[in-house]
C-alpha positions in Angstrom: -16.7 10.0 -4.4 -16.2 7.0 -2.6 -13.8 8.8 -0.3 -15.8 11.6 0.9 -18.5 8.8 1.8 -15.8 6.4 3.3 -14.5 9.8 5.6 -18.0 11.1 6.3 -19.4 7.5 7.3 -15.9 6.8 9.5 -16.0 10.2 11.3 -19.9 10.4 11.8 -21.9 7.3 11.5 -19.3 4.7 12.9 -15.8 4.7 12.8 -13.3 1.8 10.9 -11.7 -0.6 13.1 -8.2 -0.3 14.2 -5.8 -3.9 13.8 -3.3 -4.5 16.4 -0.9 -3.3 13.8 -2.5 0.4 13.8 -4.1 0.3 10.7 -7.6 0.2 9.4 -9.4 -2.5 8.9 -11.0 -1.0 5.4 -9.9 1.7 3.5 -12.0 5.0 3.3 -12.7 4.4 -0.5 -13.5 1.2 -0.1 -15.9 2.2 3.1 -17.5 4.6 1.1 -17.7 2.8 -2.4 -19.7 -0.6 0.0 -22.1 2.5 1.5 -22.8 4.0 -1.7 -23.3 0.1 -3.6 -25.3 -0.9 -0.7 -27.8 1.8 -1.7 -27.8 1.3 -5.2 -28.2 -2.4 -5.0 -30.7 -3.1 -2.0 -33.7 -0.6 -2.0 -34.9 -1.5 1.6 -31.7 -0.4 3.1 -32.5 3.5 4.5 -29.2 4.9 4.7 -28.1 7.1 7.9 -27.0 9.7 5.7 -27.8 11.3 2.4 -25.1 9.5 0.1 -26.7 11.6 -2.9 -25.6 15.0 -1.6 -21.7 13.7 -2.2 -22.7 12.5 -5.9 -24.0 16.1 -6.8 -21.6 18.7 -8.5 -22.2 21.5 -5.9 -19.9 18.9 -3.3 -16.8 19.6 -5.3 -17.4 23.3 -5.9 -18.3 23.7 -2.1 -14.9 21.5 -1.1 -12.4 23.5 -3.5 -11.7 20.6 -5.2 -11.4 22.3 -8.2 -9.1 24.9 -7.3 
């Protein structure tokens, strides 16, 4: 879950930082797992995105994760 977040948030909303080294700064799971926290813990926070639409059962189905 947290990845689908972490890649929807980097493509979309705003990307990961690139080091000198030409890596990211943050993984995509652990971009994705801080959005979906972030939510959970702090209920002023209006997210850019509905996170909830990854969490459902139709995402995987609709990704061929399954198959």
């Amino acid at each position: 879950m947290g990845y689908l977040v972490g890649e929807h948030k980097d493509i979309n909303i705003k990307p990961i930082r690139i080091l000198k080294h030409g890596r990211k700064a943050k993984s995509l799971v652990k971009y994705g797992l801080e959005e979906i926290s972030t939510i959970l813990l702090r209920p002023t926070y209006t997210p850019k995105f509905d996170v909830f639409k990854f969490l459902s059962c139709r995402t995987f189905v609709r990704l061929n994760v399954f198959e």
